[in-house]
C-alpha positions in Angstrom: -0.1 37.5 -0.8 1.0 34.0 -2.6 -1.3 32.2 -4.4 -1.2 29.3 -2.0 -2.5 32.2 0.3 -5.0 33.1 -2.1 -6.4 29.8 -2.7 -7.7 29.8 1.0 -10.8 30.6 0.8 -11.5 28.1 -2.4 -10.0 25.8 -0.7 -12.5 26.4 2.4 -15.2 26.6 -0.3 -14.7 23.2 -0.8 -14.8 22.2 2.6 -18.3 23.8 2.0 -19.3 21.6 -0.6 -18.8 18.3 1.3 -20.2 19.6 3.9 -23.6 20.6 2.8 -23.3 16.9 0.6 -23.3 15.3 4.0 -26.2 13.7 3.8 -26.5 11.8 0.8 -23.8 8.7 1.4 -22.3 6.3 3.7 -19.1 6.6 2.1 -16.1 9.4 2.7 -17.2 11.8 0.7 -14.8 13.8 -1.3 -14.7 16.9 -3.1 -11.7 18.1 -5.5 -10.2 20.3 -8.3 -7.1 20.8 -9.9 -5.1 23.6 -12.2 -6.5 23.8 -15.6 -3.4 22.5 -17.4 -2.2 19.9 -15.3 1.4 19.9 -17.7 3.1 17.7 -15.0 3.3 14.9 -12.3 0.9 16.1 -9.0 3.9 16.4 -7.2 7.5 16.8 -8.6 10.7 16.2 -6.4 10.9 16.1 -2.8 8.0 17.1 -0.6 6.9 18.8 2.6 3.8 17.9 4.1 2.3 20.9 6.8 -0.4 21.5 8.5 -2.7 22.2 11.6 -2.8 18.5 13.1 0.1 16.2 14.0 -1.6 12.5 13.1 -3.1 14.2 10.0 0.2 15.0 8.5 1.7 11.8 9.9 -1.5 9.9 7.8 -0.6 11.8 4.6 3.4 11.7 4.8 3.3 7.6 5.4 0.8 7.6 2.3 3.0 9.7 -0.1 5.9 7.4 1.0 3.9 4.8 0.3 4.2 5.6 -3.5 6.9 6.5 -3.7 7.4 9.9 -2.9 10.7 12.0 -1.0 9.0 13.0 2.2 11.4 15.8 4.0 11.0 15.7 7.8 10.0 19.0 9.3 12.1 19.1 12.1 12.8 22.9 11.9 10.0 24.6 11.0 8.9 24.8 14.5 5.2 25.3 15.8 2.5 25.6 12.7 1.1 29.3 12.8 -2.6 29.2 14.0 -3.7 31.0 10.7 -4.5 29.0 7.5 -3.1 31.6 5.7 -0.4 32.4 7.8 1.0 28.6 7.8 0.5 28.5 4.0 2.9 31.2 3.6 5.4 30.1 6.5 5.6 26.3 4.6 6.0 28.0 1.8 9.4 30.0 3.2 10.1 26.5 4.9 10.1 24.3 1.2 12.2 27.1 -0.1 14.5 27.2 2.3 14.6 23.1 2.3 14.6 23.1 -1.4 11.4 21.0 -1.4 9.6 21.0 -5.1 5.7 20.9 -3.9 4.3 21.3 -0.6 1.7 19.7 1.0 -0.9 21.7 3.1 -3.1 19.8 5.2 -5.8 21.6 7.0 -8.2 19.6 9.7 -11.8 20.9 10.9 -13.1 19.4 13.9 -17.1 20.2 14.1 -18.7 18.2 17.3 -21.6 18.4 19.8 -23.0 16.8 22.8 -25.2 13.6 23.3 -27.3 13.2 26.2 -28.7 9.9 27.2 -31.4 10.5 30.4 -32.3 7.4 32.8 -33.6 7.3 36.3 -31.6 7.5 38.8 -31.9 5.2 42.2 -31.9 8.0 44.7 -32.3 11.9 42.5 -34.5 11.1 39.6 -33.6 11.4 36.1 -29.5 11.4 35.7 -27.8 12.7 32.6 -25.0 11.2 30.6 -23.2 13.0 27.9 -20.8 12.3 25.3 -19.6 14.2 22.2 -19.9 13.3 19.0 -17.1 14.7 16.3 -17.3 15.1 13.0 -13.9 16.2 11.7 -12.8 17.0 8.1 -9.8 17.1 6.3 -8.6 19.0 3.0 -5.2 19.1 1.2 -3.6 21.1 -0.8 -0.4 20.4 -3.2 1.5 23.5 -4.4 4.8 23.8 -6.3 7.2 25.9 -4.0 9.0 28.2 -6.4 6.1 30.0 -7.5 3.4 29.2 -5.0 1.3 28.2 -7.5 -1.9 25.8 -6.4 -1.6 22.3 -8.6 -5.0 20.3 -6.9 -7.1 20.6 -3.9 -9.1 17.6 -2.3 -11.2 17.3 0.8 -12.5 14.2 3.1 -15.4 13.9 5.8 -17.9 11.1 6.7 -21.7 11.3 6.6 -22.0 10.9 9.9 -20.1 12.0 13.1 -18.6 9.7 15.4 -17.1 8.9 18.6 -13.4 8.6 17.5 -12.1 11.6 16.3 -8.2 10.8 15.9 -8.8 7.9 14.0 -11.4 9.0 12.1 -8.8 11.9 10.8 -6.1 9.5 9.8 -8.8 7.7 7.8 -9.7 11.1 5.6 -6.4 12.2 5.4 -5.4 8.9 3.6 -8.6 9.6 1.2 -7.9 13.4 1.0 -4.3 12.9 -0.2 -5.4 9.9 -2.7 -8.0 12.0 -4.1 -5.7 15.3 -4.3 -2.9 12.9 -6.2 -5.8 11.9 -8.7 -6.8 15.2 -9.5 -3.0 16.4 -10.3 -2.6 13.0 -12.7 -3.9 14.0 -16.4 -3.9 10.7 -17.1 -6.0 9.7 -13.8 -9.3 10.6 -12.8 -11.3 10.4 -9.7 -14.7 7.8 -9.4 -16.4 7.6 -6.1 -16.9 3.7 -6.3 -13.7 2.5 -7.9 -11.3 5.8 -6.5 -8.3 7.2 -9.1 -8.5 5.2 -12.1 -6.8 5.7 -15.4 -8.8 8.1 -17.9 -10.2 6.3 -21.4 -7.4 7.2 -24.5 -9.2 9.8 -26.4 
C-alpha cells in the first residue's frame, strides 16, 4: 500500500474532527495538517486533481488555476474507483503515467436527513411535507506522485446543513484547497478570521 493509501484513514480522522466541531461557528470550518518538513512549494509542477465528485474537482481545479497552477485534464483516467483507497492508488498510476508532479485527491461526504413540516389538510387531516436537509463535507489531499508521499491534508463543512447541496460543495471545496495550499506553504499559515497569511520572521 502507498502512503497516499495509508494516509486514508487520517485523512478521514480529520473529517472527524470537523465534524464533531460542528457546533461551535457560523463559519466553514476547517481542519488541516501538513508533512513535518515542508522543504518545498505545496504543490510542484503540473497537477492532477481526482476525486469522488464531478463539481468538487471542477471547484478545486478552477481555484488552483486561479494561482497559477498547471492543471492536467483527466480525460483518460476513466470512471473514479468507488474506494477511497482504491482511487488514491489509481490517480496515483494516472499522475505517473501523465507525468503530473503532485496530485490532488478530493474526497466529498454527503450526510443528510428529512424535514417534516405537518399542517391540516382541507379534506384528510393533518398532511405531511418533507424535504432533506444535506450537510456535505469536503477534504483534500496533495501528494507528490513519485513517491506517494502525503505533503498536507485539509477539510471543509458548514455548521449547519442546508437545502443546496451542489453549491454548498463547490463553496468548501474552494475553502478545502485554500486551506490545504496554506498548510504546504512554510512561509504561510492558516487563521480562521483572516485565512493563509504570511508567518511572523522568526
Amino acid at each position: 500500500m502507498s502512503r497516499a493509501g495509508r494516509g486514508s484513514l487520517a485523512w478521514l480522522g480529520l473529517l472527524a474532527l470537523i465534524g464533531l466541531a460542528a457546533c461551535a461557528s457560523p463559519r466553514p470550518l476547517t481542519a488541516g495538517s501538513h508533512a513535518a518538513e515542508r522543504a518545498g512549494p505545496p504543490l510542484s509542477g503540473s497537477v492532477l486533481v481526482w476525486g469522488n465528485h464531478q463539481e468538487a474537482e471542477q471547484a478545486v481545479a478552477a481555484w488552483l488555476r486561479e494561482k497559477g497552477y498547471r492543471v492536467l485534464e483527466r480525460v483518460s483516467g476513466g470512471a473514479a474507483p468507488e474506494d477511497a483507497q482504491d482511487r488514491a492508488e489509481a490517480a496515483l498510476r494516472l499522475g505517473r503515467t501523465l507525468k503530473a508532479g503532485a496530485l490532488v485527491l478530493v474526497e466529498v461526504t454527503m450526510g443528510s436527513h428529512g424535514v417534516y413540516w405537518g399542517y391540516a389538510g382541507h379534506w384528510e387531516g393533518v398532511e405531511r411535507n418533507v424535504n432533506t436537509l444535506y450537510a456535505p463535507a469536503v477534504a483534500v489531499r496533495g501528494v507528490e506522485v513519485q513517491r506517494g508521499t502525503v505533503l498536507w491534508t485539509a477539510a471543509a463543512t458548514y455548521q449547519d446543513p442546508g437545502f443546496q447541496p451542489d453549491r454548498r460543495v463547490v463553496e468548501l471545496a474552494r475553502v478545502a484547497i485554500e486551506r490545504g495550499v496554506c498548510e504546504g506553504d512554510q512561509g504561510r499559515a492558516w487563521d480562521d478570521e483572516a485565512g493563509c497569511v504570511a508567518q511572523p520572521a522568526p
